[in-house]
C-alpha positions in Angstrom: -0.2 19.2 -5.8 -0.2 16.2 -3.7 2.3 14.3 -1.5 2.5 10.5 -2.7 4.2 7.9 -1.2 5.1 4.9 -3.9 5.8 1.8 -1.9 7.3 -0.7 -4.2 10.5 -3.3 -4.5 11.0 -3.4 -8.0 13.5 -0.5 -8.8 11.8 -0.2 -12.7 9.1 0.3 -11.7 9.2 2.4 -8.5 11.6 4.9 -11.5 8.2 4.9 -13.6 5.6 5.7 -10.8 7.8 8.0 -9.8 8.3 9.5 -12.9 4.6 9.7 -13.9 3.8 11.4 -10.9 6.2 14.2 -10.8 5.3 15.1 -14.2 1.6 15.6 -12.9 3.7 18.1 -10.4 3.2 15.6 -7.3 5.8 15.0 -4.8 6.6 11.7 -4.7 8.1 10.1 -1.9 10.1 6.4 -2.0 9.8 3.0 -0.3 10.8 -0.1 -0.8 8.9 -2.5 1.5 6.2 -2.6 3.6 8.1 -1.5 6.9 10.0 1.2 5.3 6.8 2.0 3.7 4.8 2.4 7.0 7.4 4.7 8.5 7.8 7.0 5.7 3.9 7.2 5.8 3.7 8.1 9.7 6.3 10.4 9.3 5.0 12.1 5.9 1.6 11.7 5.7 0.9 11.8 2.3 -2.1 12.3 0.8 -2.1 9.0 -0.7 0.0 5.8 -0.8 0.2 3.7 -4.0 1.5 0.1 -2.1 3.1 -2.7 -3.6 1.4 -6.1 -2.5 4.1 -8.4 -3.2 7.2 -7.4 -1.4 10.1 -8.5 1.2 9.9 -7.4 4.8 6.4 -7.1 5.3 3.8 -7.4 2.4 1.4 -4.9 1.1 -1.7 -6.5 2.6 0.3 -6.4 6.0 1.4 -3.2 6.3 -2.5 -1.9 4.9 -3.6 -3.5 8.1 -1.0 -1.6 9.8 -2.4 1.8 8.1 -5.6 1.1 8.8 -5.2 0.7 12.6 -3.1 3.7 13.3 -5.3 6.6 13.9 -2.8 8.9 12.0 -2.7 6.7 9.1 -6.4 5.0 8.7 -7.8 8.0 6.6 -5.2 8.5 3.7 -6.4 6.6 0.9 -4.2 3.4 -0.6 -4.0 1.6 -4.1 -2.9 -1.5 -4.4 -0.6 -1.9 -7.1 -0.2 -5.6 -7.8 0.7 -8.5 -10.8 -2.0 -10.4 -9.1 -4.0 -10.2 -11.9 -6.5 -13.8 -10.9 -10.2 -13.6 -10.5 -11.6 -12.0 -7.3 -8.5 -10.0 -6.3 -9.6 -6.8 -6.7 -12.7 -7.4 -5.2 -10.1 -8.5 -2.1 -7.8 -5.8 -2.2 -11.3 -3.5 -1.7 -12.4 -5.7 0.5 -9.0 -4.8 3.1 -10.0 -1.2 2.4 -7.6 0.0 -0.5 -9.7 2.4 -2.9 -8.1 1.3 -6.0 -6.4 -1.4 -7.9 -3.7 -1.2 -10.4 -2.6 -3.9 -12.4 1.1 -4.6 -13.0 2.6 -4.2 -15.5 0.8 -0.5 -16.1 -0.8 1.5 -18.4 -0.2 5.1 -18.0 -3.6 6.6 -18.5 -5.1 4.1 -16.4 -2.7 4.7 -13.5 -2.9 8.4 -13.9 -6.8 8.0 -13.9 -6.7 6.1 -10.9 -4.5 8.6 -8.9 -6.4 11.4 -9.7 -9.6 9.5 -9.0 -7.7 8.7 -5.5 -6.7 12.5 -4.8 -10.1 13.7 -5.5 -11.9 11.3 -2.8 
């Protein structure tokens, strides 16, 4: 199965990504900001990163700039996982090159759609 790396400050919820995804038989691998994030991702490379947008240290729009310009790092696909929830932001978060969108809070079949979706791009 794949590698994963969850990128995400709220301990509930990082628990439940986590959770999800190990019962699909992923490994999952833990952050919990953008910086942390980004070196657990250079030093892993995981097949795909599920990144937080709202978060201390460095955002998740900041650090999928980051991702993106690192030669290492600018193919592994990243969803945005994000209680933005307005008009027009998923249609930004594709714009800065994340394949997905997840809405906070989550539905499980949707999130479990999306990662699969992810893995098989």
């Amino acid at each position: 199965m794949a590698k994963i790396l969850i990128v995400e400050d709220n301990g509930k919820n990082l628990k439940l990504f986590k959770l999800i995804l190990d019962s699909l038989g992923h490994e999952s691998l833990t952050a919990t900001n953008g910086e942390e994030g980004l070196r657990v991702a250079k030093e892993e490379m995981p097949d795909l990163i599920l990144l937080d947008i709202q978060m201390p240290v460095m955002d998740g729009m900041s650090a999928m700039k980051v991702l993106q310009s690192d030669e290492r790092t600018k193919d592994i696909p990243v969803i945005a996982l994000t209680s933005y929830a307005m008009a027009g932001d998923k249609e930004r978060m594709m714009e800065a090159g994340f394949v997905d969108y997840i809405a906070k809070p989550i539905a499980k079949k949707d999130f479990v759609k999306a990662v699969k979706k992810a893995l098989r791009k």
